[in-house]
N, C-alpha and C positions, 0 to 999 in steps of 0.2 A: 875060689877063695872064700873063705869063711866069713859070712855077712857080719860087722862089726853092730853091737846092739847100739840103742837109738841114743846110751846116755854119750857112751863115746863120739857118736857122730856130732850130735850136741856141744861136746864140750871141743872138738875139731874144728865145727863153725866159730865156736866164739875164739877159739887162740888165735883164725885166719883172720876172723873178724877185727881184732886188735893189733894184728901185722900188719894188715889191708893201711889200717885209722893210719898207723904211725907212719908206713910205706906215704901211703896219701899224703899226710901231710909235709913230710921233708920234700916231695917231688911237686910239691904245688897241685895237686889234685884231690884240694876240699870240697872248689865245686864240682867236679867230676863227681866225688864219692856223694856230696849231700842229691844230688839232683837224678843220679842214674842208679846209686847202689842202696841208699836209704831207705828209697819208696819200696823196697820190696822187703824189708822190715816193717813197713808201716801195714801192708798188706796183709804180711804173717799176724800182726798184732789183732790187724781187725777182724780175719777170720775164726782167731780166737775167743773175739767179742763178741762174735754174729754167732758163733753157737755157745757162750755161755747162761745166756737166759733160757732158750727151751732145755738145754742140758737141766740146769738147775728146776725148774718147771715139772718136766717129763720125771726127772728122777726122785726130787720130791715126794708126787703123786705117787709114784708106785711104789715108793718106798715107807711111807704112809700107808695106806689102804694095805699094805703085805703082813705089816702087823696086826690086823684084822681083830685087834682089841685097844681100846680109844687111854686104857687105862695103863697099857704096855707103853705106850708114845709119851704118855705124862713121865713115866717113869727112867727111860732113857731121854727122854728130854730135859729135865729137871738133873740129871747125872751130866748130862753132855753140856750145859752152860754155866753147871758150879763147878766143876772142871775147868775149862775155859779162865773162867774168873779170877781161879784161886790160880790156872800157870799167868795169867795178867800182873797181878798183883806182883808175883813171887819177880815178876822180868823186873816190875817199874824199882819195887825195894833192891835189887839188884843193882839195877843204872843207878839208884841215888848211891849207892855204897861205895861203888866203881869212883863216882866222881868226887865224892868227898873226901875216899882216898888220895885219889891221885891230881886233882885239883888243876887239871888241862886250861883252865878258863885263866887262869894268875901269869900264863907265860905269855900270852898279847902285851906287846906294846900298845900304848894310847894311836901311835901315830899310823899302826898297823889296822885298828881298831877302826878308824875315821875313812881310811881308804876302803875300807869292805864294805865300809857304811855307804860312801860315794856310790861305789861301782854297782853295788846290787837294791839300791834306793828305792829304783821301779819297782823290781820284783818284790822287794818287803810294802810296798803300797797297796800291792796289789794281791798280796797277801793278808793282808792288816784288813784290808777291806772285806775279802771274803768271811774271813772270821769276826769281825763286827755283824755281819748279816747273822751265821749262825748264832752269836750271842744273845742280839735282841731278840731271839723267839722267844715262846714262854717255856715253863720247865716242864711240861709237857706236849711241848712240842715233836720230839724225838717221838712221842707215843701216836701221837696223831701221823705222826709220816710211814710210819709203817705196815697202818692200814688206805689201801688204795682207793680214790675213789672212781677211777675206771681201769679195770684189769687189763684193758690195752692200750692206753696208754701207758703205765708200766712195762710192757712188756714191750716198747719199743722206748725206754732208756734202760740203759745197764748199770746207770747211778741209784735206779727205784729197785735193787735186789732185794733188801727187805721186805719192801709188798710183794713184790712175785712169791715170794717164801712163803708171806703171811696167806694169801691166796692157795697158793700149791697145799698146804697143810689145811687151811679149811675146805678146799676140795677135798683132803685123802681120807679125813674124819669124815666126811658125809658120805664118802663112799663105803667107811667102815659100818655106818648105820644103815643105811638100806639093806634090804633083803639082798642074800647073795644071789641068786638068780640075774637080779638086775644089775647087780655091778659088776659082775663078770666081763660082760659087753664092753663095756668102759673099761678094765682093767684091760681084758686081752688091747684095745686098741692102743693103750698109753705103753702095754707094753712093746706092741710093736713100734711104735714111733720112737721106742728110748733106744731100740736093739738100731734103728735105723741112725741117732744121732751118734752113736756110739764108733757106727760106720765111717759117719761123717770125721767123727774126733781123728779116727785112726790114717784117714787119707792126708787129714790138715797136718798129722803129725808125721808124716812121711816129709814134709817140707821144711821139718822143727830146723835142721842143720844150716838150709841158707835161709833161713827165716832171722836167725839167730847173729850170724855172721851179717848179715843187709846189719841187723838192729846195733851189733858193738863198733862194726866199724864206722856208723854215723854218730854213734858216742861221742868215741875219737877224737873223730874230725870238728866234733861241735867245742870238746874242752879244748883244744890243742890249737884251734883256726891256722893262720901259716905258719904259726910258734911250736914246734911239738915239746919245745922245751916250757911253753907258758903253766903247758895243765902238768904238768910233774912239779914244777914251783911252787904253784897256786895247793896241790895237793899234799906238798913237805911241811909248806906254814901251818896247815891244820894238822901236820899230822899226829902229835900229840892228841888231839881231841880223839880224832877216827880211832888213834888204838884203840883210847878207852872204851868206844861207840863198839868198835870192835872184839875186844876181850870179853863185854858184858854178851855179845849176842854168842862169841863162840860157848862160853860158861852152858849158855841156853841149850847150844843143839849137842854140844858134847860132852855135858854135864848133868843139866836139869833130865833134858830127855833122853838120855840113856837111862839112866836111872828108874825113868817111869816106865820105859821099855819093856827092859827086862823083868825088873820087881814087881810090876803090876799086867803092863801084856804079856809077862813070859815067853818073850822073843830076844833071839840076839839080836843085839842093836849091829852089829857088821852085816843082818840079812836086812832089819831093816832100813839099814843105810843103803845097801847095794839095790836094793828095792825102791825106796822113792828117789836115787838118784837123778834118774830122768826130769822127773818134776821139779827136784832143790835149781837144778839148772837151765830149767826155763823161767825158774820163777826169780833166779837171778839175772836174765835173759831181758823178763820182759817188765818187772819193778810191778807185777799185778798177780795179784792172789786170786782173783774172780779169772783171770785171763788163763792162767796155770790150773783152773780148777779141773775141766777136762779129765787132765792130766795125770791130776792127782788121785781121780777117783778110779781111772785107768788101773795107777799102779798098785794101791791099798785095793784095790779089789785078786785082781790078777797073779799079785809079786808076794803081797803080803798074805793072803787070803784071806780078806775081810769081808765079810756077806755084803751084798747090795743092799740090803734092808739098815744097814748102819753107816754103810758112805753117804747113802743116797738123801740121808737126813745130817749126819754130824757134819759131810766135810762142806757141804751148801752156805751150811749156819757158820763153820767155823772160817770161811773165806768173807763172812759178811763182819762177824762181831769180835771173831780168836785174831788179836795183833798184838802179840807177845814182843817181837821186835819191833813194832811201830814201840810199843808203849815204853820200852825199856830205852829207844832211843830219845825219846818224850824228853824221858828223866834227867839224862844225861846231857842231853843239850838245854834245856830250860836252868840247869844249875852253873852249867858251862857257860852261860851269856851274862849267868848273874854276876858269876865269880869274875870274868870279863870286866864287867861294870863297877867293878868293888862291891858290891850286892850281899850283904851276910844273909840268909834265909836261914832261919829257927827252928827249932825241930815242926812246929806246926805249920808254919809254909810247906815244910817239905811232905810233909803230910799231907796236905791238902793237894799238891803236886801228884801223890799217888792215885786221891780219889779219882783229881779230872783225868790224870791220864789214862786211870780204869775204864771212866766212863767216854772218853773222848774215844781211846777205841773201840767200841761199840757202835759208835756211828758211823766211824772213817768210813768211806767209801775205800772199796779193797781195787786201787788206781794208782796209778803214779803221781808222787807227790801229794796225797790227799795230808800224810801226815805229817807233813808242815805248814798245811793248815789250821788242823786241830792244834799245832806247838803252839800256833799264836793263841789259840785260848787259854790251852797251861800257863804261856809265860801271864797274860792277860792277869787270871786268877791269882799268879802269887805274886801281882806287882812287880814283874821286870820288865823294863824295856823291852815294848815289842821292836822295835829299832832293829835291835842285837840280832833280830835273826836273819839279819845281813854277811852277822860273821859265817853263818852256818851254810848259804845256801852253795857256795863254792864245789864241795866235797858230796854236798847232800844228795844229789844222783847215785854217787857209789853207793854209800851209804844204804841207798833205798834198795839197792838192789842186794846187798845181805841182808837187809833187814824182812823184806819179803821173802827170801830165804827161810830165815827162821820163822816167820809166819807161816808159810805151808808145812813145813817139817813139827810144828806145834798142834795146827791142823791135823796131819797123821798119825801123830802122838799120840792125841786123844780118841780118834776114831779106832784107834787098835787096843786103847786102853776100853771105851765101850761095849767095844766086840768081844773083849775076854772075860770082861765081866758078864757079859749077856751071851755067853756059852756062842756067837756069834763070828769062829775064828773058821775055818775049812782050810783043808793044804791047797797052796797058790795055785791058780790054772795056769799057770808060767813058771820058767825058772828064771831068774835072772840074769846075762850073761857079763861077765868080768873079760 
C-alpha cells in the first residue's frame, strides 16, 4: 500500500486526537486520557525543543559563513526584517479594520462580562503580573537581551533564541573574515553536525502523527472536563469574537500571502500550500513557531526549493520576530475588551495599538501563550482594562493555534520571497504527495 505522506498522517493524528478528547470525555476517561495519553504529547513537544536550539545555532553558522561576503548578509538581512515588519503592520491595521467593522466586543452582556471576570481572575493576575515585569524595563532593555552574556547559558533556554541568533551570526561573520584555509575546518564540522540534526529532525518527525493525536486529545479533555458539552458552550459565547479573530488571519494566509506568493516569489501558491502543509499542521498542533521551526525549514528547503543559505537565516529570525498572527490577534482583541467595557478609542489610541503590537511581536517569545502576555502591554498602553482579558482567555488556546498557523506560513512567505529575489530558488529535492 502506498505510504500516505506525513501532512496526511498529521492531520489523521489530530481528527483521532479530537474523537479520542470527546470519546474520553462522555465515557468518563479525563483521567485516563490526562495521565496516560497527554504525556506522550508533552514528550513530542519537548523533543521538538531539545533540537530547536542547535537546529537554529548549526544552521545559522552555515548559513552565514556560505555567503562568504559580510556585505551579502547586510543586504538580505535588512530585505528579510523590512519585510517582516511591513507583513506585521499590514496583519495589526487589518485586525483593527475587522473589529471596528464588525464590533464583536458590544454583543457581552454586563452580567456575562463579571462571570468571565470571576472564573479566569487567577490567570488574568498572573498575566498582569508578568507584563508588569516586562514594562518596568527600560527602553532598551529588549537591546540589551539579545546580546548574551554567557553563550551557554543561552543555549540551555529556548526563551534566549535571540542571543543564540545574535551569537550564531557573529560566529558566521568571523568566520566569513579569516582566511579561507582556516575556516574550512570549522565549516566542514558545522557542516557535518547540521547534516546529523537534520537526521535527528526526520526520526522526531516519523512520530509527528501520535505526537499530535497524545497533544489534541489532552486539549479536549482539558476544555471539556466531564462536560463535553461545557467547551462547545464556553466556545459559542465568544464565538462572534473568534470569527472576527478568525476572518482577519484567514484574509492573511489566503489573501495577503498568496498574493506575495505568486506576484513576488512566482510560485503557485496551491504548490506552495501543498508544500508547507506538513508544517501549517504541526504548528497548529503544537501553538509554537520555534517548535515547528525544524519543520519548516525541512519543507521550504526540500518542497519549495529554497537554498539553505536563505532558510538557514530568514526562517530562524522569522520564528523569533515575524508574528503576523500573534500581532493581528493583538488588535482585534485589545479593541474587542475595550468595545466590551464601553471603551471609545480615537484614531490615535488605535494607532498607538499598531505601534506596540508591531513592537511587542518582536519580543514575544515564539511559545504558547506568550501573546497574551504581550496583549497585556497593548491593552496596558491604550488604557483598557487589563481586567478584560478575562473575557478572552476561554477560546484563546484555539485561537493560538491558528494564529501560529499563520505565523509560520508568513515565515515561509518571506523566505520564498527572499530567495527569488536573491536568484536563490532551485527545483524542490521532493515532490510533495496529495
Amino acid at each position: 500500500m502506498k505510504k500516505l505522506a506525513l501532512h496526511w498522517q498529521i492531520l489523521i493524528g489530530m481528527t483521532l486526537g479530537v474523537l479520542w478528547g470527546i470519546l474520553a470525555s462522555s465515557l468518563g476517561l479525563v483521567d485516563f486520557t490526562t495521565d496516560w495519553v497527554k504525556p506522550f504529547g508533552t514528550i513530542f513537544i519537548n523533543l521538538l525543543k531539545l533540537i530547536a536550539v542547535p537546529l537554529v545555532l548549526v544552521s545559522l553558522i552555515t548559513g552565514v559563513s556560505s555567503l562568504s561576503d559580510v556585505s551579502r548578509l547586510s543586504r538580505i538581512g535588512s530585505k528579510t526584517i523590512g519585510i517582516y515588519l511591513t507583513t506585521t503592520v499590514l496583519a495589526v491595521m487589518l485586525g483593527l479594520v475587522l473589529v471596528n467593522v464588525f464590533e464583536p466586543g458590544k454583543a457581552f452582556s454586563p452580567e456575562k462580562r463579571e462571570e468571565f471576570k470571576q472564573q479566569f481572575a487567577s490567570a488574568t493576575t498572573a498575566k498582569s503580573s508578568d507584563a508588569a515585569a516586562v514594562k518596568e524595563q527600560g527602553p532598551l532593555q529588549p537591546l540589551i537581551d539579545i546580546v548574551p552574556d554567557n553563550i551557554f547559558g543561552a543555549l540551555t533556554n529556548n526563551g534566549a533564541m535571540l542571543q543564540v541568533i545574535f551569537f550564531a551570526l557573529l560566529f558566521g561573520i568571523a568566520l566569513i573574515m579569516i582566511p579561507p584555509d582556516k575556516a574550512a575546518p570549522v565549516n566542514d564540522f558545522f557542516e557535518g553536525v547540521n547534516l546529523v540534526i537534520l537526521k535527528i529532525v526526520d526520526l522526531i518527525m516519523k512520530t509527528a502523527p501520535y505526537g499530535v493525536f497524545a497533544l489534541l486529545a489532552g486539549l479536549v479533555v482539558e476544555f471539556a472536563g466531564d462536560d463535553p458539552g461545557s467547551a462547545v458552550e464556553l466556545l459559542l459565547v465568544l464565538g462572534y469574537y473568534c470569527l472576527v479573530v478568525i476572518t482577519g488571519l484567514a484574509i492573511m494566509i489566503f489573501a495577503v500571502y498568496p498574493f506575495l506568493v505568486v506576484f513576488v516569489g512566482k510560485t503557485k501558491y496551491k504548490d506552495f500550500f501543498r508544500a508547507m502543509f506538513p508544517a501549517q499542521m504541526l504548528a497548529f498542533s503544537t501553538s509554537s513557531s520555534a517548535a515547528t521551526l525544524p519543520v519548516t525549514m525541512e519543507c521550504a528547503e526540500k518542497e519549495l526549493g529554497v537554498n539553505r543559505e536563505i532558510t538557514s537565516f530568514v526562517l530562524p529570525l522569522g520564528a523569533t520576530i515575524n508574528m503576523d498572527g500573534t500581532s493581528l490577534y493583538q488588535a482585534v482583541a485589545a479593541v474587542f475588551i475595550a468595545q466590551a467595557y464601553g471603551i471609545d478609542l480615537d484614531i490615535m489610541a488605535q494607532l498607538g495599538i499598531v505601534m506596540t503590537a508591531t513592537l511587542a511581536s518582536i519580543g514575544a517569545a515564539a511559545v504558547p501563550g506568550a501573546g497574551t502576555v504581550m496583549l497585556v502591554i497593548v491593552l496596558q498602553q491604550a488604557g483598557i482594562p487589563v481586567e478584560g482579558i478575562a473575557l478572552i482567555l476561554a477560546p484563546d488556546r484555539i485561537l493560538d493555534m491558528l494564529r501560529t498557523t499563520v505565523n509560520v506560513t508568513g515565515d515561509a512567505t518571506v523566505s520564498l520571497m527572499v530567495a527569488r529575489t536573491e536568484g536563490q530558488l532551485h527545483p524542490p529535492t521532493a515532490t510533495a504527495k496529495v
